[in-house]
N, C-alpha and C positions, 0 to 999 in steps of 0.2 A: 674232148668230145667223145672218143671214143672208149675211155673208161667211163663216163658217165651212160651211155650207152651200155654198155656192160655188165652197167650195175641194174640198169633197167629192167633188163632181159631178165635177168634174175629173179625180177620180182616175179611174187605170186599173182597170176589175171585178175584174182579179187584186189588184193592191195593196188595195184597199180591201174588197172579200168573204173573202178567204182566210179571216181569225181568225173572221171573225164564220159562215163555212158547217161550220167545224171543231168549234166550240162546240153551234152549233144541232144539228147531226148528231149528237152526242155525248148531248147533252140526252137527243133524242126517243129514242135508241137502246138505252142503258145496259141499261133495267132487261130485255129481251128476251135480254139475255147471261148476266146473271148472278143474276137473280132466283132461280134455282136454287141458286148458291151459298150457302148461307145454314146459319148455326153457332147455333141455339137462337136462332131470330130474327135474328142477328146477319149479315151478310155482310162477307167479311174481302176482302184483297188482299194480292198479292204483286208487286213489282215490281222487275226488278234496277236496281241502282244505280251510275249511274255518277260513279263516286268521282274524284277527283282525282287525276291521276297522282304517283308519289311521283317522287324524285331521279333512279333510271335510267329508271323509264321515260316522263321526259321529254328526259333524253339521248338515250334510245332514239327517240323521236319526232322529235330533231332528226338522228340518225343515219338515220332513214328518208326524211323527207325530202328530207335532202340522197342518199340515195341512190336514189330514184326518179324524180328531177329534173337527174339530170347529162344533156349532151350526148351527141350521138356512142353513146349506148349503148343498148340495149334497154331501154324502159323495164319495173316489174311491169304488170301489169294491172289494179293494183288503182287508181289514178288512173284510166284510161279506162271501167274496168266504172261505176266510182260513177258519174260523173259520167253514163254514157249512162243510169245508174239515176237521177239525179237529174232529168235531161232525161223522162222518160219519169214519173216520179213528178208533176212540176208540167205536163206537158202533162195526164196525167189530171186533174189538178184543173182546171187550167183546162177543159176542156172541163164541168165540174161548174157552172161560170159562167154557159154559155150558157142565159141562160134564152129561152123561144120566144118568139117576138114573135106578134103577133096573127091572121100567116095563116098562123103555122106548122101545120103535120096530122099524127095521126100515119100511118104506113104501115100498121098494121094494130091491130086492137083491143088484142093483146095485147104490140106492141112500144110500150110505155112506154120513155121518155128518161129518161134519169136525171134530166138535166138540168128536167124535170116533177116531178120527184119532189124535186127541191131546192125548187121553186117550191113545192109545196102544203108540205112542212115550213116556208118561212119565212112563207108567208101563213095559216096555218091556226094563229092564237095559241090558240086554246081547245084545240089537237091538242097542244099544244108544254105547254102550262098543265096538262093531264090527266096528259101524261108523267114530270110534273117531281114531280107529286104521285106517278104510280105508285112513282117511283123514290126517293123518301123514304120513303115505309111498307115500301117492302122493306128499310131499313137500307143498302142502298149508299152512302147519301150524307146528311149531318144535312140536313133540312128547311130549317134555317136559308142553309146556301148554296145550294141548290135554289132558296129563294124569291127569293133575291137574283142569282143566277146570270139567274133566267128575270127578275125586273123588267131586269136590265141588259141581256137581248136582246129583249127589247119597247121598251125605251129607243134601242135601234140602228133596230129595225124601224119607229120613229116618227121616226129622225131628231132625237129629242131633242139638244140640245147637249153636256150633260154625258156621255149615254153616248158619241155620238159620240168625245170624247177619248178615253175607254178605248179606243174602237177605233184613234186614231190615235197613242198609245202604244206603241199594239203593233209588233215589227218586222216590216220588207215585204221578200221577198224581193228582193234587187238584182240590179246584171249582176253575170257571173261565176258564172253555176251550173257553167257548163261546167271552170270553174277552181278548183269543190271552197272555192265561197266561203260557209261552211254556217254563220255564227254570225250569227242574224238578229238585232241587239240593235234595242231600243226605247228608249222616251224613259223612263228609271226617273223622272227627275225629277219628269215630268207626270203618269205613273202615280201615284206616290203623291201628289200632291199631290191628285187629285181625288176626289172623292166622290158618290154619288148625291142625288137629290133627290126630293120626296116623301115616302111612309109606310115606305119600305124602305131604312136608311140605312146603308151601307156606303162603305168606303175603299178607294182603290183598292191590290193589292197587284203587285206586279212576279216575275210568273213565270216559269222558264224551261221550256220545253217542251224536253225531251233525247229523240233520236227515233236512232236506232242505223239505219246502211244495210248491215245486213246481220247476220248474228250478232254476240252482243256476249262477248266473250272477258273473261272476267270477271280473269282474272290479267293479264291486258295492254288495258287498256283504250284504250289509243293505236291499236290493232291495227286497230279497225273504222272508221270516219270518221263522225264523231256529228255530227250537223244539232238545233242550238241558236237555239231560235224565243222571241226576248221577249215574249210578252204580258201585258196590263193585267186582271187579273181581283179578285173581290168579295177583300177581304180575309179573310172569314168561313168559306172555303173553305182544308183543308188540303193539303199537297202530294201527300195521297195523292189524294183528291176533285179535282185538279187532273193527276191521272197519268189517271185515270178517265176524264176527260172526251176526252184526246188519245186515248188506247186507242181510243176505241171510234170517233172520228172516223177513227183510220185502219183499224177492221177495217170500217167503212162504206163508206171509198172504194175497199176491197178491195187495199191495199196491206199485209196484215199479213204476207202473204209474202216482202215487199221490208224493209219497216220495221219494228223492233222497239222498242218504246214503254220507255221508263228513266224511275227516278223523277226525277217533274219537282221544280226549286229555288226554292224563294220566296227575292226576297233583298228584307230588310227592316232598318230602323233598330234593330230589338231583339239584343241581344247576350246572350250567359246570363252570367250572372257562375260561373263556374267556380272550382274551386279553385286553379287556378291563378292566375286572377284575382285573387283575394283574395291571396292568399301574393305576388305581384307588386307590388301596391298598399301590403301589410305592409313590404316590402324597402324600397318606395320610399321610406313613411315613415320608416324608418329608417336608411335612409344620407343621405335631405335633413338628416336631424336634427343628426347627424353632422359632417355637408359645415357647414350652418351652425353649427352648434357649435364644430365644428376651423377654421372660418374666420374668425369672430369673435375665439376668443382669440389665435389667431396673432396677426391684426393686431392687436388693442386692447393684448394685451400683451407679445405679444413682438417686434413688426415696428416696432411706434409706438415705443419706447423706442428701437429702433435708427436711425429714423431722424431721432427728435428729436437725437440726438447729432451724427448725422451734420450736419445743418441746423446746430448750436452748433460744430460745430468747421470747419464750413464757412464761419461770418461770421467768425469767428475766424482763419482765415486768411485772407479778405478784407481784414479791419482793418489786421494786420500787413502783410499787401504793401502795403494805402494810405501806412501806417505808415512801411515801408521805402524807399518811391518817395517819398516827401515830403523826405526825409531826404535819397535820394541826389541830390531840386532843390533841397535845399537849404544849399547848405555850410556856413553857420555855426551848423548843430545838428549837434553831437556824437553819431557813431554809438558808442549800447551794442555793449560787445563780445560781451554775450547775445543778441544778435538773432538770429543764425545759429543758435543753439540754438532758440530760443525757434517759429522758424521751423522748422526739424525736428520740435521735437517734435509742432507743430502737424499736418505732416503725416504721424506717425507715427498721430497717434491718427488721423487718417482711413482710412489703411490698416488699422486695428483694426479702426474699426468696420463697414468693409467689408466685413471679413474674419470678422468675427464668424459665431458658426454660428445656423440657424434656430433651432433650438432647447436652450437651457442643457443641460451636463450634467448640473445637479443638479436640473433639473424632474424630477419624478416619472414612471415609465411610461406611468402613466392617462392625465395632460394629453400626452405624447409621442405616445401611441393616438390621443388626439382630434386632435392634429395633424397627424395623418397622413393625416386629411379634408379636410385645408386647399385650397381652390382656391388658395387665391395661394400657397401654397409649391408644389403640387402645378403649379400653371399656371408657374411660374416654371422651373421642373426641365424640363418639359417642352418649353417652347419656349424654352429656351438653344440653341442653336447651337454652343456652344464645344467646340473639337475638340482635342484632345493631338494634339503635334507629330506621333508613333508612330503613330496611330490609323490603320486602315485604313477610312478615309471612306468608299472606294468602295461600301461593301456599305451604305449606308442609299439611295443611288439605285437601288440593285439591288434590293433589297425595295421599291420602292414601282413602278417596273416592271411587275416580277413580280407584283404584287398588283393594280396596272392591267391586264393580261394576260388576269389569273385573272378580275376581273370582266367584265371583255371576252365571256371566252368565255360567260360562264354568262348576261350581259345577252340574250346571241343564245338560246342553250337553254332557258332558262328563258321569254323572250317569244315563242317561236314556238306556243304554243296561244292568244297573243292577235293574231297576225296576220292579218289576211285576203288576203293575196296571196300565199299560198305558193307554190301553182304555178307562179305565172306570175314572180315574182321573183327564185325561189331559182335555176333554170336561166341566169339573168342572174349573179348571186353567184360560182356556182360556176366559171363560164368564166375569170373573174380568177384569176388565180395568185395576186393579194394576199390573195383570199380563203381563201387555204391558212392563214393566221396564225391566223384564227377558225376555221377545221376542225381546226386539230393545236395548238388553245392548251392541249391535255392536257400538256404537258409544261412549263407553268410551272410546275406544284407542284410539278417535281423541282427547280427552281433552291430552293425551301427547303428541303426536305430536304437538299441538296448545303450551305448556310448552317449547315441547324444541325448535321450533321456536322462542320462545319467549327468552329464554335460549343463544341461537347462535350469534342472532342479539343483544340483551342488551351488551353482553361481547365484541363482535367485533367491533359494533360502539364504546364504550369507549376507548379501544384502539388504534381505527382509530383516535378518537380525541385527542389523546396524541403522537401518534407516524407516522400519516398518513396512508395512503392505504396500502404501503408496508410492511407488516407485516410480520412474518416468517412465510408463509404458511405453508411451512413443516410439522414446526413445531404445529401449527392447524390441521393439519390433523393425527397426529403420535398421540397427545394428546386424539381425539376422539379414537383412535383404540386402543390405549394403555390404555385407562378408560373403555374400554367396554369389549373388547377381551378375558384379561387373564379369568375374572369371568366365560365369557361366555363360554368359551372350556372348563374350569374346571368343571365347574358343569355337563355342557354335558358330560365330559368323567364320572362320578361318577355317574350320572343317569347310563348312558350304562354300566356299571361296578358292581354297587350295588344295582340296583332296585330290581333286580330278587332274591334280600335276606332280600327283607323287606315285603317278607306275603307267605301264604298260606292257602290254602282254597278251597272248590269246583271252586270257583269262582275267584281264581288264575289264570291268563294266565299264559303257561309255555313261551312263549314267552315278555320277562320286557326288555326295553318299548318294547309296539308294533311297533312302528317303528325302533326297533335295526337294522335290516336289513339293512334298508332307509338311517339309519347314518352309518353303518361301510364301507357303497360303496359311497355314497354322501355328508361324513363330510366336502369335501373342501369346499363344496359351503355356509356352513353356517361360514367356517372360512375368505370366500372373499365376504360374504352377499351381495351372489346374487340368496340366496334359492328362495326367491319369482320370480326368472324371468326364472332360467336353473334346470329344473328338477322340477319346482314348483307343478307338483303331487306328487313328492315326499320328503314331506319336514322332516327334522331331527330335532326334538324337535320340535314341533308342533306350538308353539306359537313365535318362531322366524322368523315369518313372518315381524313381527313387527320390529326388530332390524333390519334388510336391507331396510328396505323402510326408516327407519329412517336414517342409515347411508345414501344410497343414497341420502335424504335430503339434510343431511346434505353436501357431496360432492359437490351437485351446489350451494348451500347458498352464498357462496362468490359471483355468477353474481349478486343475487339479495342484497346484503348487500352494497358490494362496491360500487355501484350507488350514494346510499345513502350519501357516502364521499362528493361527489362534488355538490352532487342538491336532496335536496328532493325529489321534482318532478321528476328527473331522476330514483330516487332511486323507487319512486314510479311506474313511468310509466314499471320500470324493472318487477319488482310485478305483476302490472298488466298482462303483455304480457304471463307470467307464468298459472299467475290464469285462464286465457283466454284460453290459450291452454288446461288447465286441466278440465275446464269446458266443451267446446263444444267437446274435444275428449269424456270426460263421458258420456255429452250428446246422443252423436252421437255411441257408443258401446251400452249403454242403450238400447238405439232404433233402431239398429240393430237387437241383441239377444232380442230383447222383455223383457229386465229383470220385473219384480217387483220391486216394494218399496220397500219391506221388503220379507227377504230371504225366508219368509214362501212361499209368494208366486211362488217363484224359486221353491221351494219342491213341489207345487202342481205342477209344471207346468214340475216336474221331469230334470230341470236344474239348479240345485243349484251346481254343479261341476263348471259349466260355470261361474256363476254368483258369486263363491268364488275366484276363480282363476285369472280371465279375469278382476273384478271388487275389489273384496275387498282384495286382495293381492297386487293388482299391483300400483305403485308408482304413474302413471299419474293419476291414479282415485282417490290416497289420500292424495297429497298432499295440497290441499286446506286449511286443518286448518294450516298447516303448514306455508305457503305464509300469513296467517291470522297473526300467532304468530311472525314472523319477522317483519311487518307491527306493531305491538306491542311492540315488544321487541325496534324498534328505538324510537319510543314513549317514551317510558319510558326512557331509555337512553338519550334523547335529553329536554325533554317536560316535565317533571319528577314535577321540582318546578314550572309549567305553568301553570298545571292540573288545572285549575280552574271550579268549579262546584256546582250547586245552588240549592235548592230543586228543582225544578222545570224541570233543566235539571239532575238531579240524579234523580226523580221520573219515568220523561218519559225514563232515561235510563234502570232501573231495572224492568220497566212494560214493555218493549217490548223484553229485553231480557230471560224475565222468562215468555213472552208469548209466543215467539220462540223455546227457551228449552224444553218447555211442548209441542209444536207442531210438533216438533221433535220426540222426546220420543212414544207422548200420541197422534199423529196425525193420525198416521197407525193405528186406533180401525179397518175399513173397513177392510182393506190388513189380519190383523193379527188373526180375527172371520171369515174372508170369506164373510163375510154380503154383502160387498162392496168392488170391487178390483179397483184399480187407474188404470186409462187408461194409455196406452202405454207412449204419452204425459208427463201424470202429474208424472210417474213413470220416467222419465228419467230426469225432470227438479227437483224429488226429490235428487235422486241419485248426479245430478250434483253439487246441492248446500245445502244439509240439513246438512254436513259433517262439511262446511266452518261454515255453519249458526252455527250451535254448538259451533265452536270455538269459531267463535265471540264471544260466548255469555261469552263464560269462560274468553275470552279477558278482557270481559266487569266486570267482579266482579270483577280480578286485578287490574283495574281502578279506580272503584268506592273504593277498601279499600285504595291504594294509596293515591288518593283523598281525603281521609276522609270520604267519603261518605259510607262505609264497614256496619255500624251501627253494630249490634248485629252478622250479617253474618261474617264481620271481626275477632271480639271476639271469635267466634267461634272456626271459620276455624285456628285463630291463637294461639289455645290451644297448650302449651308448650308442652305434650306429643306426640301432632303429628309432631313436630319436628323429633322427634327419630321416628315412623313409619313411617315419609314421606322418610326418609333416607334410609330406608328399602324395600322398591318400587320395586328396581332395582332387587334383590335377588329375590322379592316375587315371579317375574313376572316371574323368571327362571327357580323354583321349584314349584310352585303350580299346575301347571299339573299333574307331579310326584306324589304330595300328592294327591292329590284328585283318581287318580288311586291307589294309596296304600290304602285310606281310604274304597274301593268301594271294592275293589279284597280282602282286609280281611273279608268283611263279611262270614259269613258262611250259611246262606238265603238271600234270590233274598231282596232287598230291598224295602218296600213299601211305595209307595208315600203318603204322605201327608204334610200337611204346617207344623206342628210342629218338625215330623220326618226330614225333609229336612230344617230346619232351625237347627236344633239341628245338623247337619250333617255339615251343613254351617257355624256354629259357632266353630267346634270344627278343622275343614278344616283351618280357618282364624288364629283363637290362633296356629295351628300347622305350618303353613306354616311362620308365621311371629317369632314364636319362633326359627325354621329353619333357617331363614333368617338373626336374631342377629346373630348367631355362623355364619354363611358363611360370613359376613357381618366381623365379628373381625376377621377371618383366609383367607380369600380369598382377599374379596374387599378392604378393608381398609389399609392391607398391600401393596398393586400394587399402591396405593394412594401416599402413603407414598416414596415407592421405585423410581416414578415418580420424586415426588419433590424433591429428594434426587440428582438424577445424570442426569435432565436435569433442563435447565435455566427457572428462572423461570420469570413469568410477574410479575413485577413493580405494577400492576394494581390487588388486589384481588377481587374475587367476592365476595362481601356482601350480596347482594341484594337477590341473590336468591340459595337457596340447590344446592348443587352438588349430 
């Protein structure tokens, strides 16, 4: 007790009085406000809330910030106004600190210091004790955390031990006011771990005070700069009796003009079991059941008999080469002239049973279904490696890239409301050019779209060539829905179901995902992937923007693929008229809304809502790599062994595609530093075609390694273990939001930026999301695979060429 004491004394009056002069103030004050309020005895509240930013507009926040932090450029005002607000907000308190020492006077009767007036509130418990009772009989607040509220600031004002911790729970403002460093977290740990002592026996709960500098813009919450203060308060009090008590603290200090009080968030160990929950938990039981079910008989009866034989014809051929080698030391034993036979046969039946298939053709459906839970056949398929001579390798290092990329960028957007050095590090960021890669990483998702383009049309033309145009469409379209679908809704319901029980923290939303809302009222639209067009501010799972523009794609592929059947040129001119519409529509939205090049600039220009939704959502604006990778995929399908190419023309292809790519990328330095912003013009004829031009280019290396012409980038790209993470793509892409929100909301301090800290953050985000991915990968997707090929017809025609 008495080094805790010690350490106390030490501290500085600000650090150590803030929570405890906010509370006290709030106490003695409340019922003077709103005693009046009162609904049939009752007295009600209203407080806005500040919610969680959804998908864009935490793009949108990192769009802002990188645009109010470049160099060399005007900055908004709106980083200098806060912080001189925030400079001017904490000097007023501190002077609230100074209490008078003992020859202080005042200057005249009626000039009382405030600073006196904080004095007789904290010394005058019977004033503070009569308050606490006013303000319970008016109904503002239950009695029960009035009494516990006031034992725990009588417990400060004594110096007690146990409250003391409450108080040092709590967070203390740091350096860096001036640098907009506003999320004050506390020790959640020691909060809840403590409790009162005595007749008044409460637990400690972990509150967040959410306190808005300036109006709070209820459609864009990222808009205002929110100052987030952890404290340790009675668990018995709720978040609105805990919004109450900060109100009235800052209409005390006379700051309700500067700051506007949001409801505050208790983050605790309780979770609500939701319907989702449930239905999550039901799923799980029943695909474990399944997975061991289909993994038990594979092996006991159909893997064990196979390799019991193997093992029997394996000693068996051991014996006979001892057999044969003895023979050939020994020359007066007579060689059988059946050896040679006898020895074939032997190693025929091992190529049998090698060869054998997982599963008999005369097992019945049902045990086929359950087998298709099998981890070990299921894990087996999967991390094969084995590639056909034909195969185009290249594209399983291209999707996991591209899928490195994609998380790449979203690690940076999605963690930048858990930073605490924005200001002061992003101006560092943005000065590297390399930093261009994480500003403009919007254009990995057209390298899959350019894929599955590419993907649609190589399968469909082969087919058209063996069996004509008429093809079972149906069945083409059941196949998309049926390979995307089940994953799709499973993992969504598991995220909505289990999120909210994988952390806790100061820095835990009580709300997992933050868009739960979004999905429990607007799930149909991502199960009929038309998030991105009905309801597109409000999308469910964040990043399945992507899967509807893609289905949709995919939908019209057949006008521009069928062409193709009867005329090239037809087929071509089909493409064209596509590309053509998708272009001058871009163009012409572009240059409408005034977009930017690059979304930074939408953030300056405070229309990045517009320019997410209107442009990089919607299907007319991206379908261009798409129309690219069809245009490709009949290529290859038809032209495949035509491909002929020379140094000459492989040089000038790989120097103007890797001129393109990088001008792509690395061309926006103006747009993305401020230096220099693309005219209305050059920004809309960007927008129209940098998207297409990208694919091309990734067109263009499936080309050149087909070709032969791949050199060392082929070798590469077509490293056997990316095989098995290119396969893994599909999962990563479903659950890496999730994780990266789990990785960010366990912390237990605001996160600080720097390249090694957010590379180490990045690396550990990637190992977790793809280790996630194999298990969803053998129990989800590989199963619905299997059960496909199982009980519909299947094509004549396999896909070699490229990963499924």
């Amino acid at each position: 007790m008495n080094t805790l004491n010690r350490v106390n004394e030490n501290l500085s009056k600000t650090v150590l009085k803030l929570t405890f002069l906010l509370l006290v103030q709030a106490i003695c004050n409340t019922e003077s406000y709103y005693s009046i309020q009162r609904d049939h005895g009752k007295v009600t509240w209203s407080f806005p809330e500040a919610r969680s930013p959804n998908y864009h507009e935490r793009l949108a926040l990192a769009g802002q910030v990188l645009a109010q932090n470049t160099k060399n450029v005007k900055q908004e005002p709106t980083v200098a106004a806060t912080a001189e607000d925030l400079v001017l907000i904490f000097r007023t308190i501190e002077n609230y600190f100074i209490l008078p020492s003992e020859n202080w006077h005042l200057k005249s009767d009626n000039s009382l210091r405030m600073a006196d007036k904080v004095k007789v509130s904290v010394m005058e418990l019977d004033s503070v004790i009569g308050s606490l009772n006013d303000l319970a009989e008016s109904g503002a607040v239950s009695r029960r955390c009035i009494n516990d509220t006031g034992y725990l600031l009588i417990g400060m004002l004594q110096r007690q031990g146990w409250a003391l911790k409450f108080l040092d729970a709590a967070g203390k403002p740091g350096p860096g006011l001036s640098q907009i460093r506003l999320n004050f977290v506390g020790d959640y740990d020691l909060c809840r771990s403590q409790g009162s002592n005595g007749s008044e026996t409460f637990k400690g709960n972990y509150v967040t005070w959410k306190i808005s500098v300036g109006p709070l813009n209820p459609k864009n919450p990222t808009a205002s700069p929110i100052v987030q203060w952890g404290v340790c308060m009675p668990d018995t009090c709720t978040d609105m009796e805990n919004t109450l008590f900060v109100f009235e603290a800052v209409q005390y200090l006379g700051l309700n003009g500067t700051l506007n009080v949001l409801q505050a968030e208790s983050h605790t160990d309780h979770r609500e079991l939701s319907v989702a929950t449930v239905v999550s938990i039901v799923i799980l039981c029943i695909i474990g059941s399944l997975v061991f079910g289909g993994t038990f008989y594979d092996v006991i009866f159909l893997q064990w008999p196979r390799w019991r034989k193997q093992w029997i014809a394996k000693e068996e051929e051991n014996r006979i080469n001892t057999f044969i080698s003895s023979s050939e030391g020994n020359p007066s034993r007579s060689r059988s002239p059946d050896d040679d036979d006898v020895l074939l046969i032997a190693k025929n039946d091992m190529e049998e049973t090698t060869s054998i298939l997982i599963v008999n053709p005369d097992t019945g459906r049902l045990v086929k279904a359950l087998v298709a839970f099998s981890v070990y056949t299921n894990g087996f398929k999967l991390l094969n490696t084995t590639q056909q001579p034909d195969s185009i390798s290249c594209i399983h290092g291209i999707r996991f890239f591209s899928m490195s990329w994609v998380i790449l960028g979203h690690v940076f957007s999605f963690g930048l409301a858990y930073f605490d050095n924005l200001v002061s590090a992003i101006p560092d960021l943005v000065s590297r050019w390399t930093f261009d890669a994480i500003a403009n990483a919007f254009v990995s998702v057209d390298t899959f779209f350019a894929l599955s383009g590419i993907l649609v049309s190589y399968l469909s033309v082969m087919q058209m060539r063996q069996k004509g145009w008429k093809l079972n469409w149906g069945l083409f379209y059941f196949h998309r829905f049926w390979r995307l679908t089940p994953p799709y809704i499973l993992v969504m319901v598991l995220i909505l179901g289990l999120q909210q029980y994988c952390g806790k923290g100061p820095l835990w939303e009580s709300v997992q995902p933050s868009d739960k809302v979004v999905c429990e009222k607007y799930w149909w639209t991502n199960l009929l992937y038309i998030n991105n067009l009905v309801h597109s501010n409000k999308v469910c799972l964040a990043q399945s923007w992507y899967l509807s523009n893609d289905m949709q794609f995919f939908v019209i592929s057949p006008l521009m693929i069928i062409p193709f059947h009867f005329n090239t040129f037809l087929g071509l001119g089909s493409c064209s008229i596509f590309f053509l519409a998708h272009g001058i529509t871009t163009a012409v939205l572009s240059a409408q809304h005034k977009w930017g090049a690059s979304p930074i600039s939408e953030a300056r220009a405070n229309d990045f809502q517009s320019y997410f939704m209107e442009y990089y959502e919607a299907p007319w604006c991206r379908i261009g790599p798409y129309i690219v990778g069809i245009v490709t995929g009949y290529l290859l399908a038809t032209k495949r062994d035509s491909i002929k190419l020379n140094w000459i023309t492989a040089t000038i292809g790989w120097t103007v595609a890797t001129a393109v790519a990088l001008s792509v990328v690395y061309g926006l330095r103006g747009d993305i530093k401020g230096t220099h912003l693309s005219s209305v013009a050059v920004a809309a004829l960007y927008n129209a075609l940098a998207r297409s031009a990208w694919g091309a280019c990734i067109c263009w290396v499936i080309i050149a390694c087909v070709a032969g012409w791949g050199g060392f980038v082929n070798s590469f790209l077509s490293w056997s273990p990316f095989v098995v993470l290119g396969r893994l793509t599909y999962m990563a892409y479903l659950i890496h939001v999730s994780l990266i929100n789990i990785y960010f909301g366990n912390q237990q301090t605001a996160f600080h930026l720097t390249i090694f800290n957010i590379a180490m953050a990045y690396i550990s985000i990637m190992v977790g999301t793809y280790g996630v991915s194999f298990f969803l990968m053998l129990a989800l997707e590989s199963p619905m695979i299997s059960l496909e090929k199982l009980f519909l017809p299947q094509r004549k025609m396999e896909w070699h060429q490229l990963p499924k």
